[in-house]
KEKE-3310 file (N, C-alpha, C; in steps of 0.2 Angstrom, whole numbers, plus 5000, padded with zeros to 4 digits):
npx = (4891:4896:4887:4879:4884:4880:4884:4879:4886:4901:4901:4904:4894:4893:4905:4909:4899:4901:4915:4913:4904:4911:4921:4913:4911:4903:4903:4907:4902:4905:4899:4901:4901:4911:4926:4930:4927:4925:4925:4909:4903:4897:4903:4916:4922:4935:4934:4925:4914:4916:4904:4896:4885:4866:4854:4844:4842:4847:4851:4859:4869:4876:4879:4888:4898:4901:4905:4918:4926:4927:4934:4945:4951:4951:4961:4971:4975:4977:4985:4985:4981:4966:4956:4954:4957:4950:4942:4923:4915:4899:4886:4876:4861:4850:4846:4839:4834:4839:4854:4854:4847:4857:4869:4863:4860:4873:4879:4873:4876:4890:4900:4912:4909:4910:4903:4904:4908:4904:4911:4924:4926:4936:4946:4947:4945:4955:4950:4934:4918:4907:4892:4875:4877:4870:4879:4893:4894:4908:4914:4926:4933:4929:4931:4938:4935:4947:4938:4936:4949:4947:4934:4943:4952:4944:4939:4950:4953:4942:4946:4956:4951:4946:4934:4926:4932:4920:4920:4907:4892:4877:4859:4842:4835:4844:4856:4862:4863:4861:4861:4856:4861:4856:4866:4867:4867:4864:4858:4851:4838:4833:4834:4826:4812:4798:4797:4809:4809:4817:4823:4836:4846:4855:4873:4881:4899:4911:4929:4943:4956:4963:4975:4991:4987:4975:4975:4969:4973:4974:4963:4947:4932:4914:4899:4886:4870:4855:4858:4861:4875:4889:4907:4925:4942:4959:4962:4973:4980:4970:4962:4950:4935:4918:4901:4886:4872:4858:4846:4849:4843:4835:4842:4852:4863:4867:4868:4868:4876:4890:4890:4896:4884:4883:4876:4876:4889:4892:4883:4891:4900:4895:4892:4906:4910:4903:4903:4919:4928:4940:4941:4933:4937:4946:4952:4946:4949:4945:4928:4916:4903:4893:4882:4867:4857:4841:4831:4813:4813:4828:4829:4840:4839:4835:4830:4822:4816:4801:4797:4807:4815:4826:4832:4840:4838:4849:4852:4850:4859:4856:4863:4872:4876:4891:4897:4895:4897:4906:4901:4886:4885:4889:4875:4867:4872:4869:4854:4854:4856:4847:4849:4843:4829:4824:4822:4808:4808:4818:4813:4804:4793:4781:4784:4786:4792:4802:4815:4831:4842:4854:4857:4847:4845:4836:4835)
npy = (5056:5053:5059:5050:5052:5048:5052:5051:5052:5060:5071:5091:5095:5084:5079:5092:5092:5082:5085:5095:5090:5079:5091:5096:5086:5076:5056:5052:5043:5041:5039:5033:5025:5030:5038:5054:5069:5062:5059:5059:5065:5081:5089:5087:5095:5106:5117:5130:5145:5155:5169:5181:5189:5188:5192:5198:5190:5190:5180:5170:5178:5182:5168:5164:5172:5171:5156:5159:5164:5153:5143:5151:5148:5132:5133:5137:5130:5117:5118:5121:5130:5134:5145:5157:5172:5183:5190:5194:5199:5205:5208:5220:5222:5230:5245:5241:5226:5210:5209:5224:5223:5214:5220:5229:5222:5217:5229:5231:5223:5225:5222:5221:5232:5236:5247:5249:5259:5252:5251:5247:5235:5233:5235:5224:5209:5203:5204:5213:5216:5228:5231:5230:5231:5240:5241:5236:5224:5222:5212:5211:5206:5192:5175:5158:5143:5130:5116:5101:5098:5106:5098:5086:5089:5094:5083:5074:5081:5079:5067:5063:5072:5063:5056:5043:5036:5027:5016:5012:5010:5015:5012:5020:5016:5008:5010:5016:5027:5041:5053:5052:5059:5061:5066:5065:5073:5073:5059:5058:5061:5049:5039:5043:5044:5048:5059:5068:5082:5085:5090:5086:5089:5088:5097:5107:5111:5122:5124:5134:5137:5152:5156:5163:5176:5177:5169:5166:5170:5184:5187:5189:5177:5179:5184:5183:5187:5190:5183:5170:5162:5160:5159:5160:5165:5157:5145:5138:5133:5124:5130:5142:5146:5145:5144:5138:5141:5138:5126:5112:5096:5080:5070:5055:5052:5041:5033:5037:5044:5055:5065:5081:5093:5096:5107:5115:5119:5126:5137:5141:5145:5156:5165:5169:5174:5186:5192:5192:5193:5188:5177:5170:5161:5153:5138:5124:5116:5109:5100:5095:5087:5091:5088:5096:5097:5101:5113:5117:5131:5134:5136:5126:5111:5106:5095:5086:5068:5064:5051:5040:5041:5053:5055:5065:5076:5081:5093:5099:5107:5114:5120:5131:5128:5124:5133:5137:5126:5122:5133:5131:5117:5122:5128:5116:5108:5114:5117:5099:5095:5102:5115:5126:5130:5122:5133:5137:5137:5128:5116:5101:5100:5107:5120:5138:5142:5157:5171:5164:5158:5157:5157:5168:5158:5155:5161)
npz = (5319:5303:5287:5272:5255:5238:5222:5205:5191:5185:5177:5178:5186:5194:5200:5205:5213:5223:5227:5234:5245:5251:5257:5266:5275:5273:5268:5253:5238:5221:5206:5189:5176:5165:5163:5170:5160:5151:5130:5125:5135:5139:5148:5142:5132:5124:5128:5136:5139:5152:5158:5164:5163:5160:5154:5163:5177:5191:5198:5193:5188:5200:5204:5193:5196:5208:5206:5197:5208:5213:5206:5203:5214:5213:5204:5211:5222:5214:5203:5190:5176:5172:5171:5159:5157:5146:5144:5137:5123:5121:5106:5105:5098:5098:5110:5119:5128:5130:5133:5135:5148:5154:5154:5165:5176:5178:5184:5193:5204:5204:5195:5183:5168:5150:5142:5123:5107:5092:5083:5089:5091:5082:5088:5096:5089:5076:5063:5060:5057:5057:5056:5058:5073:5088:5099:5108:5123:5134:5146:5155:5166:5161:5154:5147:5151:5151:5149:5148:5155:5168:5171:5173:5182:5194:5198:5203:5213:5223:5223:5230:5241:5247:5241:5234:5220:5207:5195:5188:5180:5188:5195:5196:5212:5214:5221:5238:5250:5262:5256:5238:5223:5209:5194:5180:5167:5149:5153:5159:5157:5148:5161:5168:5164:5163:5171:5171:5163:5150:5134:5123:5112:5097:5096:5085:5084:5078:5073:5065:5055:5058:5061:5069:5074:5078:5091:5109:5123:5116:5109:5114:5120:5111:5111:5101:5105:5099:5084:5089:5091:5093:5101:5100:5099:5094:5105:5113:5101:5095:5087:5079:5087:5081:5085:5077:5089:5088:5092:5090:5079:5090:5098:5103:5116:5117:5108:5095:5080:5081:5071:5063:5055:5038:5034:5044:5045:5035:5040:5050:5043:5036:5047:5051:5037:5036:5048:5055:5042:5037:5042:5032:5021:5029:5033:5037:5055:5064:5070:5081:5089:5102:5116:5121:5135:5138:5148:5147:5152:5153:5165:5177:5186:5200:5214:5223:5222:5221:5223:5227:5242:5249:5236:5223:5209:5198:5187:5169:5161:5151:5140:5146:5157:5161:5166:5180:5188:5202:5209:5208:5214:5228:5231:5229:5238:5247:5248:5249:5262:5269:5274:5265:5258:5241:5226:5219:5207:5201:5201:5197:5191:5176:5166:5160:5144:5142:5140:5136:5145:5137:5124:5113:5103:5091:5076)
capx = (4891:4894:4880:4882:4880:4881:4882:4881:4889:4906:4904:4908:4886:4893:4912:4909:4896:4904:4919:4908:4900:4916:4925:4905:4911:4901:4908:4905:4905:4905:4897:4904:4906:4917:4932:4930:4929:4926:4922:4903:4900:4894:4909:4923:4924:4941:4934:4918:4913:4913:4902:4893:4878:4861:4851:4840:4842:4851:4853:4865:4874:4879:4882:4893:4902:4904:4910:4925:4930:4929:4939:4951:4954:4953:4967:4976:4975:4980:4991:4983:4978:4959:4951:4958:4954:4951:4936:4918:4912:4892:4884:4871:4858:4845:4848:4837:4834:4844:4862:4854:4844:4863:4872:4862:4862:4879:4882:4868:4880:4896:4903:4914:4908:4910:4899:4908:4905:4903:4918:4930:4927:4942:4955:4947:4948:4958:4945:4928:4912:4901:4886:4868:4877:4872:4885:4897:4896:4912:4917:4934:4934:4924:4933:4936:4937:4947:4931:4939:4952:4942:4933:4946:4956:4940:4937:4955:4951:4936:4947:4962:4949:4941:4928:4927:4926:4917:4917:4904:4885:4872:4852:4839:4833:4848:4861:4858:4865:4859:4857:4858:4863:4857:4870:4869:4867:4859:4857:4845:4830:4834:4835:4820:4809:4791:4800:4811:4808:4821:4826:4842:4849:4863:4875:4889:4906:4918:4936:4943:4960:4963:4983:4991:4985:4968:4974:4967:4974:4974:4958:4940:4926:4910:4889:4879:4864:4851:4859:4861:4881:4894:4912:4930:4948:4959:4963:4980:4979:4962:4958:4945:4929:4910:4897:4878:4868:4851:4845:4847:4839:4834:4849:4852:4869:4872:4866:4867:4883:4892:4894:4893:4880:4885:4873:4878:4896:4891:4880:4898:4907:4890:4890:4909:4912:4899:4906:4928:4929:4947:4941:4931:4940:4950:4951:4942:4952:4941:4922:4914:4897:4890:4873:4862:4850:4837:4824:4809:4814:4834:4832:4843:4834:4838:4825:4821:4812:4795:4793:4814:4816:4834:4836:4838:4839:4852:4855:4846:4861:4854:4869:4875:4881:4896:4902:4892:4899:4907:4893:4879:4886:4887:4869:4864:4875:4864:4848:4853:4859:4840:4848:4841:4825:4825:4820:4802:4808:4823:4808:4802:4788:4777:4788:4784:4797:4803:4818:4835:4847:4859:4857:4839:4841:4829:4836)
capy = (5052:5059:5056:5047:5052:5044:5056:5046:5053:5063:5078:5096:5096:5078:5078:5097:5093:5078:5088:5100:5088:5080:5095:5097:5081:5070:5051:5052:5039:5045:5033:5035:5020:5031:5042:5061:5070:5060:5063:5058:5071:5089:5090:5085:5097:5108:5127:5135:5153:5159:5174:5183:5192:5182:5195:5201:5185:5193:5176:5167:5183:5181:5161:5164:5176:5165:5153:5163:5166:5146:5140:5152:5145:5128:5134:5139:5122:5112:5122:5120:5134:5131:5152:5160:5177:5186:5194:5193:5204:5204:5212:5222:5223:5236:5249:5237:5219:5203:5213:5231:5219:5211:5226:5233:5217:5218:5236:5230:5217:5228:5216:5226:5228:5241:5248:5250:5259:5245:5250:5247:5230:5230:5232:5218:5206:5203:5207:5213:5221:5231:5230:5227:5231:5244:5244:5231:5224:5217:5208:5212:5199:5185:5172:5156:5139:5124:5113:5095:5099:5109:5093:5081:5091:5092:5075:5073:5085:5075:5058:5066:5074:5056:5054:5037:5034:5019:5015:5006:5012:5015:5012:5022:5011:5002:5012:5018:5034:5046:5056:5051:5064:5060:5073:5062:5077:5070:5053:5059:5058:5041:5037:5047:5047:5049:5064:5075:5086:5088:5089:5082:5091:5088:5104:5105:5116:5121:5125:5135:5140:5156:5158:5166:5183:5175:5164:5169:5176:5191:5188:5188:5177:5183:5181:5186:5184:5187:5178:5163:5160:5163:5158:5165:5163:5151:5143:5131:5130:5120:5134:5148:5141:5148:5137:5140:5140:5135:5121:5106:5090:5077:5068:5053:5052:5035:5028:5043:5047:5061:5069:5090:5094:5101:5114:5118:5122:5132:5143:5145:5151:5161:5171:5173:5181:5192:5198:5192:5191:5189:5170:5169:5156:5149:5130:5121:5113:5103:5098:5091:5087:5091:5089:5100:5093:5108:5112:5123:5139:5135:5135:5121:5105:5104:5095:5079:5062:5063:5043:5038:5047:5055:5054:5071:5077:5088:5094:5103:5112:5118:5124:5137:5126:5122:5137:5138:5121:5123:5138:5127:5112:5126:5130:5110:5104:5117:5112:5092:5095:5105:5120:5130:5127:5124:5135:5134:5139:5123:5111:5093:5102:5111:5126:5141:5145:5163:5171:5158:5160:5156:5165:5167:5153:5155:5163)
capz = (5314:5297:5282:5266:5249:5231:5219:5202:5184:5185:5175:5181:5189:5198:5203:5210:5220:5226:5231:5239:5250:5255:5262:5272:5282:5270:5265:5246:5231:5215:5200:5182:5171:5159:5166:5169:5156:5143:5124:5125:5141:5138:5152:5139:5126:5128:5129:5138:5139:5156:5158:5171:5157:5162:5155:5170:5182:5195:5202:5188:5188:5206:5204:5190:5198:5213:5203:5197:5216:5217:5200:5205:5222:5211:5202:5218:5226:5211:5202:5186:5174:5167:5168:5154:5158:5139:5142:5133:5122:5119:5102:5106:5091:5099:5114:5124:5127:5134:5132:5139:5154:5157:5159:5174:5182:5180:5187:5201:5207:5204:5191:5179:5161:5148:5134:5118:5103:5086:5078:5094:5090:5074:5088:5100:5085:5071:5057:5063:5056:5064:5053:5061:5079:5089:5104:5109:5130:5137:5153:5155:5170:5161:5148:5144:5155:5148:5151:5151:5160:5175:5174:5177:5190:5200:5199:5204:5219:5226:5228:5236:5248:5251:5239:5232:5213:5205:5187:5186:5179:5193:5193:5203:5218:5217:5226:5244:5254:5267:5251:5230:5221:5201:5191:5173:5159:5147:5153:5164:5152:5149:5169:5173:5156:5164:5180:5170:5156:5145:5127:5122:5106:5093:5092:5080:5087:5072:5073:5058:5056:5057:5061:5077:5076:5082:5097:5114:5124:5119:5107:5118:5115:5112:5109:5097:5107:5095:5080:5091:5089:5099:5101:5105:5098:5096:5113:5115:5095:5093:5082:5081:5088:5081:5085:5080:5094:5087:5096:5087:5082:5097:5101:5109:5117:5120:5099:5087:5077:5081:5065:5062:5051:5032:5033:5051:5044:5031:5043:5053:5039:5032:5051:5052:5034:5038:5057:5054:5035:5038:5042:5026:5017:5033:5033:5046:5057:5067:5069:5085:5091:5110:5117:5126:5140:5139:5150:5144:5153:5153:5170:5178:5190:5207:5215:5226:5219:5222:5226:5230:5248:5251:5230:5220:5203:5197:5178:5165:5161:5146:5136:5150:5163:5164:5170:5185:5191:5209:5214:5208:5218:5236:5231:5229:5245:5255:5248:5251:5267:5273:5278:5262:5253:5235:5223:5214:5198:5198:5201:5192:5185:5171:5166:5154:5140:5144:5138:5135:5147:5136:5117:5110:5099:5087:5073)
cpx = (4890:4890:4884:4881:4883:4879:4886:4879:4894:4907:4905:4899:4891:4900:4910:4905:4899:4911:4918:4906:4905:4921:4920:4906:4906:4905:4903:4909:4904:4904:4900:4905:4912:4920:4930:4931:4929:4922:4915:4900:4900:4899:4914:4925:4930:4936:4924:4918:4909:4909:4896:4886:4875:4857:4849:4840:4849:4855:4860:4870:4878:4882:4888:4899:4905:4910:4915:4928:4934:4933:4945:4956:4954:4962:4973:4978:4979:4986:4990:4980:4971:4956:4955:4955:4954:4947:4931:4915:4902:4888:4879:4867:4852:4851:4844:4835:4839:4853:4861:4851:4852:4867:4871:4863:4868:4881:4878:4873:4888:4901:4903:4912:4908:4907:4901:4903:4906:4911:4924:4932:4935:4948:4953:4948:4952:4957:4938:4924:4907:4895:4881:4871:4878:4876:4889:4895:4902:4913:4921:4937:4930:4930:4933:4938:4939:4944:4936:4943:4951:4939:4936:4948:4949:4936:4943:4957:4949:4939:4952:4957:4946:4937:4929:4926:4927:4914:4915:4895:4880:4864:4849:4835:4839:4855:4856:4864:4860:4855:4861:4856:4862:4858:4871:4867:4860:4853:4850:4836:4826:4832:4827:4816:4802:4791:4802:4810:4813:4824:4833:4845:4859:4867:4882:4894:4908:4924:4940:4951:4963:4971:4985:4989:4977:4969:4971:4971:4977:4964:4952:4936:4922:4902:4888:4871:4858:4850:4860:4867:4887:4901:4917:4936:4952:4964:4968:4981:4975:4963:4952:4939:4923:4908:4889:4876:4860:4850:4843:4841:4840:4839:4849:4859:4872:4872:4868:4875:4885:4896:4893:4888:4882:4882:4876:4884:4893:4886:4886:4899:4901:4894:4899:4914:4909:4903:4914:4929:4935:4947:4936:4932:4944:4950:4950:4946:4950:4934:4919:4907:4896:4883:4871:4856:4846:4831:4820:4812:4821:4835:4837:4838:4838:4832:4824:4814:4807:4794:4801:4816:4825:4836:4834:4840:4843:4856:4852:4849:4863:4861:4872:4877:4885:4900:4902:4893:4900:4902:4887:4879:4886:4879:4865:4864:4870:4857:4848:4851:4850:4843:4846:4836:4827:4820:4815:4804:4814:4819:4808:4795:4785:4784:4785:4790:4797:4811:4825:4840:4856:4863:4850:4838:4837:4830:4841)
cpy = (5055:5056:5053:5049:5048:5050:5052:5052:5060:5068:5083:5096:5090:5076:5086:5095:5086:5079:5091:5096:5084:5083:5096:5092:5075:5063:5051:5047:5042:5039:5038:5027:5022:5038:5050:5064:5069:5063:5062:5063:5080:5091:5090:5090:5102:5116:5127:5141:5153:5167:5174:5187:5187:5186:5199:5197:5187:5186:5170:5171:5183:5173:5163:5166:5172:5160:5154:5163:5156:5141:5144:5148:5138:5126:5134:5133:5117:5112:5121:5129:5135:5139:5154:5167:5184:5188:5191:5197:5201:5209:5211:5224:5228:5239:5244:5230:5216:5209:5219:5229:5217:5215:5230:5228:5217:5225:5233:5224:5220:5224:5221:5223:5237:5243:5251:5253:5253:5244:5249:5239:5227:5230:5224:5210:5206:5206:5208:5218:5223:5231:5227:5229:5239:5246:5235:5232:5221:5219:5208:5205:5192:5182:5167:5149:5131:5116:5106:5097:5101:5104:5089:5083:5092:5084:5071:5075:5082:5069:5060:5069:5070:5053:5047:5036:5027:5020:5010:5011:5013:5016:5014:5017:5007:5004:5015:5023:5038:5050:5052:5055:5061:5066:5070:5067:5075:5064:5054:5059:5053:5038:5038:5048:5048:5056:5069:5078:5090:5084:5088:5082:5089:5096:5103:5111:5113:5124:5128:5138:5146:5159:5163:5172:5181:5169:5170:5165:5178:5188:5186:5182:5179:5181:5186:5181:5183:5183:5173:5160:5164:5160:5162:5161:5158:5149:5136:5128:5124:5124:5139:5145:5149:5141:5142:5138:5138:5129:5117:5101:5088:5073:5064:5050:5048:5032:5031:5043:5052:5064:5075:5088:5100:5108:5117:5121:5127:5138:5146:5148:5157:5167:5174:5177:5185:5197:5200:5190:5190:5182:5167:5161:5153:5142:5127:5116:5107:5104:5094:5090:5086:5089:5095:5097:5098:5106:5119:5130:5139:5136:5128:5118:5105:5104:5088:5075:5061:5056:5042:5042:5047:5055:5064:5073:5082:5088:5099:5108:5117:5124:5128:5135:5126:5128:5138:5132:5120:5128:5134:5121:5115:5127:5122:5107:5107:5115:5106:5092:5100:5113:5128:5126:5127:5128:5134:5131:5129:5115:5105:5094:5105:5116:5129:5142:5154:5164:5166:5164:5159:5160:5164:5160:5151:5159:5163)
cpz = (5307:5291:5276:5260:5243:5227:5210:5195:5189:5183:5179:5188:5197:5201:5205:5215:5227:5230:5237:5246:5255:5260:5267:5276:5278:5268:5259:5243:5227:5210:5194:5178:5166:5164:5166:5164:5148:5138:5122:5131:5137:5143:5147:5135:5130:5128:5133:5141:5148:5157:5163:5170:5158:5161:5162:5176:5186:5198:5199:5187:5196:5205:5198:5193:5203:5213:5201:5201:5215:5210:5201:5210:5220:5207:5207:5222:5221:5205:5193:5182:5169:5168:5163:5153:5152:5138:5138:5130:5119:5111:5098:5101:5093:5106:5120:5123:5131:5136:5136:5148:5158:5161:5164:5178:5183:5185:5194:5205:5208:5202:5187:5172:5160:5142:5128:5111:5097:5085:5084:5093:5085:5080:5095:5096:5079:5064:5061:5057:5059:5063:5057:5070:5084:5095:5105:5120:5132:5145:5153:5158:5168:5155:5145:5148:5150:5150:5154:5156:5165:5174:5177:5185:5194:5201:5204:5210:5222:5228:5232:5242:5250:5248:5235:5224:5210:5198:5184:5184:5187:5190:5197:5206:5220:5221:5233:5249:5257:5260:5242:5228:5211:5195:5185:5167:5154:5143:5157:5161:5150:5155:5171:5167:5158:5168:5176:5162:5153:5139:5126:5116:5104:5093:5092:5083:5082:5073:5067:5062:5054:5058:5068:5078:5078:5089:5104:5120:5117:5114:5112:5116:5117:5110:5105:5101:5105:5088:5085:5088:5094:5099:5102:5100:5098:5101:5112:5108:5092:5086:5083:5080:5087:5080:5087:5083:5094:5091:5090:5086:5087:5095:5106:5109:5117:5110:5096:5085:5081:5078:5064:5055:5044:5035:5041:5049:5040:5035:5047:5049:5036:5038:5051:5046:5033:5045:5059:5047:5034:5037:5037:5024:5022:5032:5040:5048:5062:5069:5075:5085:5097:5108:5122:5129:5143:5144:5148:5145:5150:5160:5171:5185:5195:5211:5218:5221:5224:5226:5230:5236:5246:5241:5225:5214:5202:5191:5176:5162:5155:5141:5140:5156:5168:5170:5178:5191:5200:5212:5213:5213:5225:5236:5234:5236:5250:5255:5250:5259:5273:5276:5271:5259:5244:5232:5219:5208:5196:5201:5196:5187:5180:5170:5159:5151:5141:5140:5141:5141:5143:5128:5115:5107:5093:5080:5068)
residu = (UNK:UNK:UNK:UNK:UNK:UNK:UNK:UNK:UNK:UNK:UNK:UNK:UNK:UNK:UNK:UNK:UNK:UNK:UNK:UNK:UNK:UNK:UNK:UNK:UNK:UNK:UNK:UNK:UNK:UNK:UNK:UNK:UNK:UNK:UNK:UNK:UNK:UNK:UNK:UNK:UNK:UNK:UNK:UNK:UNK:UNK:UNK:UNK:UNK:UNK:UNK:UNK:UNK:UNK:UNK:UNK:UNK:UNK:UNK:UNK:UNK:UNK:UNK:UNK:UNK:UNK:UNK:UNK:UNK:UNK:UNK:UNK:UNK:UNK:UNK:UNK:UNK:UNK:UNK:UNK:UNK:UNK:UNK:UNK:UNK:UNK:UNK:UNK:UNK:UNK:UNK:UNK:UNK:UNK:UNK:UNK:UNK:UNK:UNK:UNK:UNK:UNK:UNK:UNK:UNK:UNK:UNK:UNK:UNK:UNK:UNK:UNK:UNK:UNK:UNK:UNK:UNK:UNK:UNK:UNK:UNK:UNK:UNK:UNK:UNK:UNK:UNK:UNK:UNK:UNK:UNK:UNK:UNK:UNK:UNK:UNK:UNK:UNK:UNK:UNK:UNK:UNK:UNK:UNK:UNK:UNK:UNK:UNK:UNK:UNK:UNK:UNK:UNK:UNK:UNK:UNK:UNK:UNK:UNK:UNK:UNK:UNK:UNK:UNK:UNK:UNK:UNK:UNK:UNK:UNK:UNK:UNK:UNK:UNK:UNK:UNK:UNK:UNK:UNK:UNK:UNK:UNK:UNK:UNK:UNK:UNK:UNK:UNK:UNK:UNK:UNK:UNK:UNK:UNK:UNK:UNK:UNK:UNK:UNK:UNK:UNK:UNK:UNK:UNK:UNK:UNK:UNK:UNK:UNK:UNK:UNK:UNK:UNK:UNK:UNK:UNK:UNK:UNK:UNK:UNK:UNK:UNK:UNK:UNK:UNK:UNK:UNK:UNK:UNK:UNK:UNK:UNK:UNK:UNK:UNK:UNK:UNK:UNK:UNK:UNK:UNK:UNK:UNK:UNK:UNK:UNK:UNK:UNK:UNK:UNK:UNK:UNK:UNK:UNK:UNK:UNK:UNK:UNK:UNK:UNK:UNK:UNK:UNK:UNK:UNK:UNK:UNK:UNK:UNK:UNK:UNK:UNK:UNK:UNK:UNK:UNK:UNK:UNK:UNK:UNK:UNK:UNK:UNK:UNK:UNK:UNK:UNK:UNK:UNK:UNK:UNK:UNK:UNK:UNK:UNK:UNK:UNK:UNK:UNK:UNK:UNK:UNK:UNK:UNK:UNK:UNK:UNK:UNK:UNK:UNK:UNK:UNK:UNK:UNK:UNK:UNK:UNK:UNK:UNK:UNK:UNK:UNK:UNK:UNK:UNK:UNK:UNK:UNK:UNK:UNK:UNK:UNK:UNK:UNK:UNK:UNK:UNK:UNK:UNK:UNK:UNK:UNK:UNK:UNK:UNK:UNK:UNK:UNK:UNK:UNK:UNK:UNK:UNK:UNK:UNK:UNK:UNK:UNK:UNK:UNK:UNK:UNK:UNK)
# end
């Protein structure tokens, strides 16, 4: 007799793992009151930076990686193209640190990466400046996933292989499966506000139009990891995306506006006439606002409810995510399913702040 699960919110954490559990011989529902994808989900946006740099955490370095294997064999199945394989470059502002730590794990896993002198940067972008950096890392094999749409098409995967989807809201205690799976983002603090521990920030994505010599491909994107800014090229003419990475105001997703912050524009255009002066004076072509559903370390939650037997919490995807989607959802399935223990660290409790698995942050 095969088991049941409910796995309730649809983004990339909650339609992979419902796929996942489907081809395991699971009969899966899938809860969502709004459609895959959409424009309030940390899922919707068009672009996210795949990369396999996790500083020193050998274990994000292999999930990412993983993930690669399995967005390809998603693209191969559905005939979709959502990797965009354009490389990442990282720059490095000392000889050691987050970027010097990422590069061995990298080489320790045998994930190709290259260490660049500063100035090699002028032929990887259009305009560059080298100033304040002392080496360039890129990922040759790492680049750029068109987010939305790697949501939908896996959502679109799961009902063709059976999964059932219901657009309708769900409330703990009130659905019932073998196992319930709660993969709500940054609903989940709402849902569970005394259990889980996460902050729930504003952050502004800008789009500047920079003109076809900066579309990607060919153009990379990239981290500045200890400015706290990151972005890449411009992708299916969106336009050229920098988005400061400070961690916002507290943000709540279902009330607040969702307007960019002046000052947050003017910090975009401050970092990229300093780094592509080229895009100085460009004209912004579009303005969005995400959230982030942090947890102290940046770990991510994967973790059963204390009092709800069979119910488990799965989110915390702390701005770095998305990418990890379909390998986080193999890890989660093993976990539900008892044949792996979970992890301390992806626990419901206490946690120390340590360094960001995603950019510092903080300056």
């Amino acid at each position: 007799m095969s088991r049941s699960a409910v796995v309730v919110g649809a983004g990339i954490f909650g339609a992979s793992l419902a796929y996942r559990l489907v081809r395991d011989g699971w009969e899966v529902t899938l809860y969502d009151r709004d459609e895959p994808a959409n424009a309030r989900a940390a899922s919707g946006g068009e672009s996210r930076l795949i990369r396999f740099a996790h500083g020193a955490d050998a274990w994000y370095t292999r999930s990412a990686w993983r993930a690669r294997e399995l967005w390809r064999e998603l693209e191969a199945e559905t005939g979709t193209d959502l990797l965009v394989e354009a490389g990442i470059v990282w720059f490095a502002r000392s000889e050691d640190g987050w970027v010097a730590d990422s590069e061995e794990a990298l080489r320790g896993e045998g994930i190709a990466c290259e260490r660049l002198a500063p100035e090699e940067g002028r032929r990887l972008f259009p305009s560059f400046d080298e100033e304040g950096i002392t080496y360039l890392l890129l990922e040759p094999e790492a680049g750029i996933l068109r987010a939305a749409e790697a949501t939908r098409v896996t959502a679109q995967a799961a009902q063709r292989a059976g999964v059932r989807l219901v657009r309708e809201a769900a409330q703990p205690g009130r659905v019932e499966a073998d196992a319930v799976v709660w993969a709500c983002g940054a609903w989940l603090a709402g849902l569970f506000p005394e259990l889980v521990r996460l902050r729930v920030t504003r952050q502004d994505l800008f789009f500047f139009d920079g003109g076809p010599e900066w579309r990607t491909p060919s153009v990379p994107g990239w981290v500045d990891y200890d400015s706290a800014v990151y972005g890449l090229g411009d992708l299916d003419g969106i336009g050229v995306k920098i988005a400061p990475d400070l961690e916002g105001p507290a943000f709540d997703p279902e009330r607040d506006e969702r307007m960019p912050d002046p000052a947050n524009e003017e910090r975009a255009r401050g970092y990229a006439a300093q780094r592509f002066p080229a895009l100085a004076a460009a004209p912004l072509a579009l303005a969005k606002v995400c959230q982030y559903a942090l947890t102290e370390d940046t770990n991510f939650l994967v973790a059963p409810h204390p009092e709800l037997a069979g119910n488990w919490i799965l989110g915390g995807g702390s701005g770095h995510g998305f990418k990890h989607g379909p390998a986080l959802a193999e890890y989660a399935a093993r976990v539900i399913s008892g044949s792996e223990q979970p992890e301390g660290r992806f626990g419901l409790g206490p946690r120390e702040s340590g360094p960001s698995l995603r950019t510092a942050g903080t300056t």
